[in-house]
N, C-alpha and C positions, 0 to 999 in steps of 0.2 A: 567807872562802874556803869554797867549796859542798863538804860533805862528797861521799865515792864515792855510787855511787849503789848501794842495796841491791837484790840480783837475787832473783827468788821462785824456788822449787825448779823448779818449771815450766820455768822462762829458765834455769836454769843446763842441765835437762835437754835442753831444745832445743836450748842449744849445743852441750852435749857431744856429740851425736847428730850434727851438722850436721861438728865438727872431726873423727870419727869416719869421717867419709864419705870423706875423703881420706885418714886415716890407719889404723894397727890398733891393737889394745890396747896389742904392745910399747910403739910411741913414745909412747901418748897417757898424759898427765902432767896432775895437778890444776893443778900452774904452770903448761903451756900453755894449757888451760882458762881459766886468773884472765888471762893474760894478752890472751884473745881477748875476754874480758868487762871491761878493763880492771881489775880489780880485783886481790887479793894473796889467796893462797893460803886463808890463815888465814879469811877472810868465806866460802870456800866450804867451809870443813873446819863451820861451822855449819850445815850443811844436810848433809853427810855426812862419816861418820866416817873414808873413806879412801879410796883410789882404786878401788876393790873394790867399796864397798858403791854409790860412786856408778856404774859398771860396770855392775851390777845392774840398776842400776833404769834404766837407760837400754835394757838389752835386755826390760826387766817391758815398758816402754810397748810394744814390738814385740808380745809376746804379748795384749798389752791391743787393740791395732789388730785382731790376727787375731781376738779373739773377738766386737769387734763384729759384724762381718757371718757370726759361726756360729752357725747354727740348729739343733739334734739331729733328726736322721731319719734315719729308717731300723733295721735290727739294730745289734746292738754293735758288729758290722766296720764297718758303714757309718760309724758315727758317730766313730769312730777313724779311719778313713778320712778323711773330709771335715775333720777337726779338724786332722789331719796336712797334709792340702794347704793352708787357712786359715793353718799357720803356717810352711810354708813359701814360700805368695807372700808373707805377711808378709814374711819375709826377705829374701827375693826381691828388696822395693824398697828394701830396706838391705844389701845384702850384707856391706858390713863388721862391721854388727853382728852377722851369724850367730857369727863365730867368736867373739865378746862369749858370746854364750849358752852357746853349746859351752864356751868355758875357763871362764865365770864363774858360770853358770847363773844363774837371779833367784829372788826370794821375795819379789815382789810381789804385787799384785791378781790379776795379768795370769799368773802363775805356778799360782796358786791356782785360777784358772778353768781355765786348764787341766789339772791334775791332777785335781781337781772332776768332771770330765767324762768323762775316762779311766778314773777308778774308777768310775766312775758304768757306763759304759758295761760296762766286767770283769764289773763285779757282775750285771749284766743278762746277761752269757754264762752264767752258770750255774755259774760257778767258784766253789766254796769259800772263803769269807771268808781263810781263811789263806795261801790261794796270789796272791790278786791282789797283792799290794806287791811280791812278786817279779817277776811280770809285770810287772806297771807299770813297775817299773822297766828292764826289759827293751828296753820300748817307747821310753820315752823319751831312752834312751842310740841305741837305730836309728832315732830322726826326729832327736836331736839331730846326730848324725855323719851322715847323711845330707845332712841342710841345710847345715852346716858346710862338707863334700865339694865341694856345689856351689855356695856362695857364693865358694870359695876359686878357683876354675876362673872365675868372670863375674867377678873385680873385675881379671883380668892385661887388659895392654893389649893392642892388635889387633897389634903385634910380639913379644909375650912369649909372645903363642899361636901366631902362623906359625913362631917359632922352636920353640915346643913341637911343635907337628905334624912340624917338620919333623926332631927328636930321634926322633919317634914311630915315622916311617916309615923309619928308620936303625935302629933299634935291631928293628922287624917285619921290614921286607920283607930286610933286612942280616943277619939271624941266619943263623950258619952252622951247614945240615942235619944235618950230623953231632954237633954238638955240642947243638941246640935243634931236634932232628927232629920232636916235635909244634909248632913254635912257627913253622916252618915250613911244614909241611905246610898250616896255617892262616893263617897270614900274610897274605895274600888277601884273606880276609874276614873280620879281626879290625879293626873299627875304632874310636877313640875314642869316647866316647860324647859327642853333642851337642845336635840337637833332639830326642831319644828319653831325655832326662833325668829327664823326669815318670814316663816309661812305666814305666824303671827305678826310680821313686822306689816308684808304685804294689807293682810286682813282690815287690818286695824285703819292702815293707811286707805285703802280702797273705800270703808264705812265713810270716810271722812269727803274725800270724793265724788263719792257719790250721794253724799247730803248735800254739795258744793249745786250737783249737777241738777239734784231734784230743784234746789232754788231756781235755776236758771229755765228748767221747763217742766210745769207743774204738773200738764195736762199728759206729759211722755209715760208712757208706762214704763216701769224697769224691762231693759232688756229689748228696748223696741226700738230702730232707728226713726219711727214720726212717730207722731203723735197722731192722736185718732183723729182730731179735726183736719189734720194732714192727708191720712188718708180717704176723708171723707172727700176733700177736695178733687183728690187724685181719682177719686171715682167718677166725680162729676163732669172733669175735664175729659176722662177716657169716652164719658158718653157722648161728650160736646164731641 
């Protein structure tokens, strides 16, 4: 009799990835995994130690994907920027596995490159060796909940969103003025957010950036490459 047939980390990961698609972390189960691989629980506990660690590393390969096609350009916004969008289309074409990342986070390759990068980019802002872990981590609690946000909104079916819109504009246009007088008054033109998701992904991300920046030069007005004491200098020197 042919023994089971032995799956490499790779195949177990692809599976898990592929069962993942139709399901969320709650239900998804190492038994259902051995069961979609035909195999018993115990062959795939040899390749990870629990449902967790292999969790993990199913959402590392998502940040592994977004870093192939990332290239660094630009200032430190930018590059935090662009790293931010790379792994939110990442997710994008896995949505179930955003909220993987979010509840589970990884400590992969794929992990590594990314934080790599982020500090990388901190340290090029000009910030003090001791303030960027705080930042950092700043950052990636608002790209992770972000992504999370709207992976959770694209995986509902084309009836779980007509009934949500249609909760939406009961609960707007239906608020009663005396009770919800600004929520009223707005009502109108308060709407879900839908193809303008990126826009707001941007916005959100930039506010945070540019609190980053203001730390870093207090005296800089927004919007200004010096600072005024900068250019006071720059006058001084012109007349020298």
């Amino acid at each position: 009799m042919a023994g089971r047939r032995r799956w490499s980390t790779e195949e177990i990961l692809d599976a898990a990835a592929e069962l993942l698609r139709t399901s969320d972390a709650d239900s998804f189960s190492v038994r259902k995994l051995a069961a979609v691989l035909g195999t018993d629980s115990s062959s795939l506990y040899r390749h990870f130690r629990s449902k967790t660690e292999l969790l993990r590393a199913v959402a590392d390969r998502i940040l592994l994907a977004a870093m192939e096609g990332y290239r660094p350009e630009g200032d430190w916004k930018q590059r935090i920027t662009s790293l931010a969008l790379h792994v939110r289309e990442a997710f994008g074409r896995q949505p179930q596995l955003a909220a993987v990342w979010g509840r589970y986070a990884s400590s992969g390759t794929g992990s590594r490159l990314v934080m790599e990068e982020v500090l990388q980019a901190l340290r090029a802002s000009g910030l003090p060796d001791e303030e960027i872990p705080a930042r950092y981590h700043r950052i990636a609690v608002l790209i992770a909940a972000l992504i999370a946000s709207e992976a959770g909104v694209s995986t509902v079916t084309p009836g779980e969103h007509e009934q949500g819109m249609e909760l939406f504009r009961v609960a707007v246009l239906g608020a009663d003025p005396e009770r919800f007088p600004t929520l009223a008054h707005f009502a109108r033109d308060i709407r879900p957010l839908g193809a303008d998701r990126r826009a707001a992904f941007e916005e959100i991300l930039a506010a945070q950036l540019a609190h980053i920046e203001a730390a870093i030069c207090p005296s800089r007005p927004t919007g200004s490459g010096v600072s005024t004491n900068e250019q006071k200098m720059t006058g001084v020197a012109d007349v020298q």
